[in-house]
BAGUNU-369357 format. One record per residue: residue in three letters; z, x, y of N, C-alpha, C in turn. Coordinates in pm, whole numbers. Example, Ala and Ser with C-alpha at 12.3 -4.5 7.8 and 13.67 -1.06 7.14 Angstrom:
BAGUNU-369357
REC residuo     nz     nx     ny    caz    cax    cay     cz     cx     cy
REC     Ala    780   1319   -569    780   1230   -450    780   1320   -330
REC     Ser    708   1285   -225    714   1367   -106    787   1290      3
END
This chain:
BAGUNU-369357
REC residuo     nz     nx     ny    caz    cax    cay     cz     cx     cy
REC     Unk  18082  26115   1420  18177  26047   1335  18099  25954   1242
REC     Unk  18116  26000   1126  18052  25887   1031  18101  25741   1030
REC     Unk  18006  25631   1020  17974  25482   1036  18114  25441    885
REC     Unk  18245  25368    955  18319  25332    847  18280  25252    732
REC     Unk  18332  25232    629  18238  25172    544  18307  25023    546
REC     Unk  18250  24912    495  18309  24802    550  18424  24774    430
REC     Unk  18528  24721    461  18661  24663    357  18620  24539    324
REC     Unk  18657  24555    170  18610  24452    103  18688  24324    152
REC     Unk  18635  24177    185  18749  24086    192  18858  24083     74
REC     Unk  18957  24035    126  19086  24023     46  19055  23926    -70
REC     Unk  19108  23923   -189  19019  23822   -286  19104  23687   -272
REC     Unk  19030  23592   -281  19036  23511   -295  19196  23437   -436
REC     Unk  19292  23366   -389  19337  23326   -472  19342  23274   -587
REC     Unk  19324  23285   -699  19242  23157   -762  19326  23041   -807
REC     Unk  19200  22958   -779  19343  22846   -773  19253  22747   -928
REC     Unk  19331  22668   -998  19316  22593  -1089  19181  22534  -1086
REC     Unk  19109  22538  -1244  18982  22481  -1240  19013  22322  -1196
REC     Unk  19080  22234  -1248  19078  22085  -1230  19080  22093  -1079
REC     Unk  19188  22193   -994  19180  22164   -854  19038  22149   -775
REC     Unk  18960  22250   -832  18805  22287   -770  18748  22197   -810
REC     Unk  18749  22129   -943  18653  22048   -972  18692  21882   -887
REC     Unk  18841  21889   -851  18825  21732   -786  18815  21808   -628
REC     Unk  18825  21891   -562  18818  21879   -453  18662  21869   -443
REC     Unk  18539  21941   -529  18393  21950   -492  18368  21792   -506
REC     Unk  18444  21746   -638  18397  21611   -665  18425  21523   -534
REC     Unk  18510  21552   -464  18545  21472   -341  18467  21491   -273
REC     Unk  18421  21636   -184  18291  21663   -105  18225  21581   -121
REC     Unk  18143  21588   -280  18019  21541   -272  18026  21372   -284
REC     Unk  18172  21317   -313  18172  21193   -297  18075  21130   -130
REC     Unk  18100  21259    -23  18009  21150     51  17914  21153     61
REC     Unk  17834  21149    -26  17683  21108    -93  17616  20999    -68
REC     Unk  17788  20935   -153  17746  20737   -152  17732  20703    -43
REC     Unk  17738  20760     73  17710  20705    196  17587  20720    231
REC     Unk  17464  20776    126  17364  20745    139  17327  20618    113
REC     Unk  17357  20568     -6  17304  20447    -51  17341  20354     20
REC     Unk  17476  20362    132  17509  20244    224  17408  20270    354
REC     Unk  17327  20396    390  17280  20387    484  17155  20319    446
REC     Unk  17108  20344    319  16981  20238    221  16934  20101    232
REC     Unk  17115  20053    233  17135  19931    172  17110  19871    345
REC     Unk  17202  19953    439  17174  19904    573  17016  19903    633
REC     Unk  16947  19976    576  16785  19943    615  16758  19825    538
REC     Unk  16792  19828    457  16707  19716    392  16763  19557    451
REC     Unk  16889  19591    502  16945  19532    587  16886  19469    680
REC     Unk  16880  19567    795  16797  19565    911  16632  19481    873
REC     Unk  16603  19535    793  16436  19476    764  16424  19365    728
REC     Unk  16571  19343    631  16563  19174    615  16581  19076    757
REC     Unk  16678  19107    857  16711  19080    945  16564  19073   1079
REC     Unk  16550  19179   1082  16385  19173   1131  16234  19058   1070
REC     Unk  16276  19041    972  16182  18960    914  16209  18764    946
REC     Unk  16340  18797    935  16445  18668   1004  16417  18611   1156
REC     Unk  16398  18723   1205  16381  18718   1382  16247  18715   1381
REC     Unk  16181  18774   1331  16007  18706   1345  15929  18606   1299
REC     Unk  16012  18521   1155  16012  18407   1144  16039  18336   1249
REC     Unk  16198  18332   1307  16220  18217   1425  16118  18250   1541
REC     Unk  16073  18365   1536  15974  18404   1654  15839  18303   1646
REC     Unk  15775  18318   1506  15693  18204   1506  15750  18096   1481
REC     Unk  15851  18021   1454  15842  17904   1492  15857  17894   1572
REC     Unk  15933  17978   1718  15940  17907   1828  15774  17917   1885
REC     Unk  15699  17974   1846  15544  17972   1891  15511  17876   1866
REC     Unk  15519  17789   1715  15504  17651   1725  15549  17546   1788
REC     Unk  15678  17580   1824  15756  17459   1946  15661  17518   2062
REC     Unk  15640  17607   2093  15558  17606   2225  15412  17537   2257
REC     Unk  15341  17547   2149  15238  17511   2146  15237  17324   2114
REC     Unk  15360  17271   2033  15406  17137   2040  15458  17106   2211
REC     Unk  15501  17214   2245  15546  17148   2406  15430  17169   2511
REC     Unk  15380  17231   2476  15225  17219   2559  15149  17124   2546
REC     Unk  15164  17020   2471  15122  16880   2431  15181  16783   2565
REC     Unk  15105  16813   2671  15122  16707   2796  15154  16549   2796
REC     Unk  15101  16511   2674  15126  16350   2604  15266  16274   2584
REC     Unk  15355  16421   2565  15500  16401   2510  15585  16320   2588
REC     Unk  15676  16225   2561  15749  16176   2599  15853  16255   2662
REC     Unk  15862  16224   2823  15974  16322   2910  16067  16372   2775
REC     Unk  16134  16246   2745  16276  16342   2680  16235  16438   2556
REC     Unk  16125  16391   2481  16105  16484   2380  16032  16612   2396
REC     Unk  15975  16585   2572  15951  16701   2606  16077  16813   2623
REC     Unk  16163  16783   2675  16336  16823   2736  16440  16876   2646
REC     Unk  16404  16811   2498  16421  16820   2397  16376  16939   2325
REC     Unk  16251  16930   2339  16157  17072   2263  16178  17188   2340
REC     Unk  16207  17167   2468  16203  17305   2581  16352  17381   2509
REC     Unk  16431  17266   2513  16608  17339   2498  16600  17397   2324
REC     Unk  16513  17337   2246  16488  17362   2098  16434  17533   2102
REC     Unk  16357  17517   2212  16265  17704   2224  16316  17784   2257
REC     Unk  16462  17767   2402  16536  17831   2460  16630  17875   2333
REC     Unk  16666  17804   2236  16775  17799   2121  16713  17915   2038
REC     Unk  16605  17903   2026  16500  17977   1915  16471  18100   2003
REC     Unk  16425  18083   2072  16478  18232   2141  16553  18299   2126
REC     Unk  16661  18256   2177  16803  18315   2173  16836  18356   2062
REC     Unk  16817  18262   1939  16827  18280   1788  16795  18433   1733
REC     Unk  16636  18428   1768  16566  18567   1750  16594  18692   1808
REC     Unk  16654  18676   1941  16699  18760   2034  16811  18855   1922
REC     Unk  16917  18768   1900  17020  18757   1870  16970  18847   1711
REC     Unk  16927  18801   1639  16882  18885   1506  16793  19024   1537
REC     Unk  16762  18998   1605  16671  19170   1682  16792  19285   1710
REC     Unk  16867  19196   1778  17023  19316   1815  17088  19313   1753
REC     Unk  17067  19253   1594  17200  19260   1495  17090  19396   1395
REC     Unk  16970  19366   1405  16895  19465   1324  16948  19565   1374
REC     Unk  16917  19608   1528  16921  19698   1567  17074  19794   1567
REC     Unk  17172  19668   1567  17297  19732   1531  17328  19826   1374
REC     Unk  17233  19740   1301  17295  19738   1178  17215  19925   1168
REC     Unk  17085  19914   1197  17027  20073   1228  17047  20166   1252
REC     Unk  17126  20127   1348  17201  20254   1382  17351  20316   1387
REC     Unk  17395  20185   1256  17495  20219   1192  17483  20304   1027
REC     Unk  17317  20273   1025  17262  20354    929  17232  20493    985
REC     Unk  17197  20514   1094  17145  20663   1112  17275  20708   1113
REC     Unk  17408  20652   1205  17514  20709   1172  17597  20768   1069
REC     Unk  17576  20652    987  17677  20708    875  17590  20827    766
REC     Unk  17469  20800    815  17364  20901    710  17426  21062    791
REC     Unk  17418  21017    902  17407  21176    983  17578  21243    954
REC     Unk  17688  21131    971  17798  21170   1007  17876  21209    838
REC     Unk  17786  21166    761  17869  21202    567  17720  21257    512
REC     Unk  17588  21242    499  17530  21301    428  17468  21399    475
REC     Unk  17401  21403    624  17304  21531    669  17221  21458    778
REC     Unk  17186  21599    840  17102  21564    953  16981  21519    940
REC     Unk  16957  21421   1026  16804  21370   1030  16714  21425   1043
REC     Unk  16631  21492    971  16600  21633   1056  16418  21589   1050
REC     Unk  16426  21469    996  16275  21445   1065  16300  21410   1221
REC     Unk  16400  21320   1255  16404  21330   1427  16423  21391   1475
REC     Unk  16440  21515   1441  16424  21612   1544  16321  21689   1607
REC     Unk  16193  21613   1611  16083  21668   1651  16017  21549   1692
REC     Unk  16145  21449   1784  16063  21312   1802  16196  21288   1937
REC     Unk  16116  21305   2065  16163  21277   2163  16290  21133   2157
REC     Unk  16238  21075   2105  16334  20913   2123  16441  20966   2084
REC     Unk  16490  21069   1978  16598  21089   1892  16674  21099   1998
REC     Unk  16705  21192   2040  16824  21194   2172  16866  21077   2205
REC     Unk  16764  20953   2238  16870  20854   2296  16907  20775   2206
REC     Unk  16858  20769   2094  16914  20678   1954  17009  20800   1901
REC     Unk  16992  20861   1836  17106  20976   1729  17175  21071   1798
REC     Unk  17264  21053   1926  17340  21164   1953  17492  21115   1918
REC     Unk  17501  21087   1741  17619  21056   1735  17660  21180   1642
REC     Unk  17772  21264   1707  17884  21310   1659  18013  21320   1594
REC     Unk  18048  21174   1598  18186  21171   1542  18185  21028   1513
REC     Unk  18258  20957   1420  18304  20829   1429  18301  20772   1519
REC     Unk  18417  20763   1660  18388  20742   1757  18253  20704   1851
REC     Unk  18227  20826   1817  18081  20769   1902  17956  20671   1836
REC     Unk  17987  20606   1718  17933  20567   1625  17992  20421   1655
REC     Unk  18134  20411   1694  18188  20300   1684  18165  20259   1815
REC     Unk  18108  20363   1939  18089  20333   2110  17919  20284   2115
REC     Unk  17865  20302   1991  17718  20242   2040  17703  20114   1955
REC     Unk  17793  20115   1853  17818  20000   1787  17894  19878   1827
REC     Unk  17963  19918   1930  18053  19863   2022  17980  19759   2135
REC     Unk  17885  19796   2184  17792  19809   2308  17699  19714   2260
REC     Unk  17636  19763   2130  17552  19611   2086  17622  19524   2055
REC     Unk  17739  19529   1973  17787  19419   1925  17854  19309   2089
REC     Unk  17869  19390   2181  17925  19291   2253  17780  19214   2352
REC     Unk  17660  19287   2342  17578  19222   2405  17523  19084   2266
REC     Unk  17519  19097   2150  17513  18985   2079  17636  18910   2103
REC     Unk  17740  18921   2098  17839  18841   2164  17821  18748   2246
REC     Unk  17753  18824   2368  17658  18755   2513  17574  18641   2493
REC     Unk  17495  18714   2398  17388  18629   2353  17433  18514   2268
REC     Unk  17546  18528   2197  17541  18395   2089  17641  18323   2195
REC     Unk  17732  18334   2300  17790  18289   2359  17666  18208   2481
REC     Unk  17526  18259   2494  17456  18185   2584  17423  18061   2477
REC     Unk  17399  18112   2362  17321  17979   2262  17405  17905   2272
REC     Unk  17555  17901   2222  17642  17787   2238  17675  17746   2386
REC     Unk  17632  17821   2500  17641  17712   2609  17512  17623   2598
REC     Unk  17373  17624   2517  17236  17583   2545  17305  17402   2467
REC     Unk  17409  17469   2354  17450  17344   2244  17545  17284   2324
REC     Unk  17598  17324   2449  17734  17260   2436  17725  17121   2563
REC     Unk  17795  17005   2516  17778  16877   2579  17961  16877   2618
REC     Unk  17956  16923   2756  18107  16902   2808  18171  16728   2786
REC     Unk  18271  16777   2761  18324  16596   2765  18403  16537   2881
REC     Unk  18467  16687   2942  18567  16691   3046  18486  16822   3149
REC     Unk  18598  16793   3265  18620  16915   3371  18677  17021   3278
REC     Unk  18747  17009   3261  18802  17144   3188  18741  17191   3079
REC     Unk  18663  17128   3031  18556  17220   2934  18456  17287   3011
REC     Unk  18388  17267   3112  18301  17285   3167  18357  17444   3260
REC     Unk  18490  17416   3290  18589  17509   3343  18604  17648   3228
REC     Unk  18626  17574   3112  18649  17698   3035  18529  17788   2986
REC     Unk  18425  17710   3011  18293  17756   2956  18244  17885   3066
REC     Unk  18286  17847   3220  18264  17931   3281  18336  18030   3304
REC     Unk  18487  17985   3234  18592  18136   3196  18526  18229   3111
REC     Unk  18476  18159   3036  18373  18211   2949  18260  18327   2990
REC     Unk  18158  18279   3060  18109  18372   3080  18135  18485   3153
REC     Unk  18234  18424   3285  18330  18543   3407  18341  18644   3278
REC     Unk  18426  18586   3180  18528  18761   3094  18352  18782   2997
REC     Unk  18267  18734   2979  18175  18857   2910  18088  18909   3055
REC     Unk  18068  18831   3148  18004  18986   3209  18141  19051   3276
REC     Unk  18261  19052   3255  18343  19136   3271  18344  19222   3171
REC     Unk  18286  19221   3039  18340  19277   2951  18214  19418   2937
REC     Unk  18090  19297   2988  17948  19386   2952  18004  19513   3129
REC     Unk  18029  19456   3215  18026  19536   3319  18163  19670   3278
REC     Unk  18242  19657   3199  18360  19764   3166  18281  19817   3046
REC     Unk  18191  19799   2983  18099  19839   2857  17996  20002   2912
REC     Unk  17980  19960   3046  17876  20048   3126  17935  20122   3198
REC     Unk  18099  20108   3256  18159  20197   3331  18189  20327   3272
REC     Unk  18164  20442   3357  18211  20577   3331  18355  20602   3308
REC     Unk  18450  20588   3164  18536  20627   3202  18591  20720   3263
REC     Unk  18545  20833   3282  18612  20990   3365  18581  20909   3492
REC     Unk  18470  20857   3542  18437  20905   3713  18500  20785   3770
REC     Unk  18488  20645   3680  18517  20485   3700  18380  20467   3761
REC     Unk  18270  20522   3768  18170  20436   3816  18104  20399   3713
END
């Protein structure tokens, strides 16, 4: 039995030039989501440059508090100044890092695949974002551990006046490691 010959597809409707030309123009509208993933590096790098500034100055408060001479309180003083500066830097490291990988996202999820990471082990645990969603679940996750963090700096600032400030401060932290511990739970399994 001779090999059938294949049927041509059915043709195509044609539909109005203006229609084709705004629907491609729409496609390629998400383009511009390159230049926001751009703008977010340059972002991030400014932000990085921010956190390694406070990084050296808190190297200079350290090396001022290693000055054995110091007066107790201005010693007590400089320690809680480094803990602050810490935290400070901490705190701009995980906003870089947020802001990063709201850039690989939106690059991957409107313009195209990264396709230099894909021949770079780390990618898997940084870029396995698929959908919005999962873009907004790793974005989610840092943003609430900076949360953590700027919520420790303002306990380093805070001078209770009452019991009940001191009370609420520790409501305080109960609901964020409640919040960081429901951040890590499996929803399907609950573990």
């Amino acid at each position: 039995m001779p090999p059938m010959p294949h049927a041509a597809p059915p043709p195509r409707p044609t539909r109005p030039t203006a229609e084709r030309l705004f629907e491609r123009l729409l496609w390629q509208s998400r383009l511009m989501f390159g230049l926001a993933a751009l703008a977010c590096l340059i972002l991030a790098a400014c932000l990085l440059w921010v956190s390694t500034l406070d990084t050296v100055h808190m190297l200079q408060l350290t090396l001022h508090y290693s000055d054995l001479s110091l007066d107790p309180a201005l010693h007590k003083a400089t320690r809680v100044e480094i803990v602050g500066e810490a935290v400070k830097a901490l705190d701009g490291f995980l906003l870089a890092m947020a802001v990063l990988i709201f850039a690989f996202g939106i690059y991957e999820l409107f313009v195209s695949d990264l396709d230099e990471a894909k021949s770079h082990q780390q990618a898997g645990r940084i870029l396995v974002i698929s959908s919005l969603d999962d873009l907004k679940a790793r974005l989610g996750k840092v943003i609430l551990v900076i949360m953590v963090v700027t919520l420790f700096e303002a306990v380093l600032e805070f001078h209770p006046g009452s019991a009940l400030d001191v009370l609420a401060i520790g409501g305080a932290i109960v609901l964020a490691a409640g919040a960081l511990y429901l951040s890590h739970k499996d929803p399907i399994n609950g573990h």
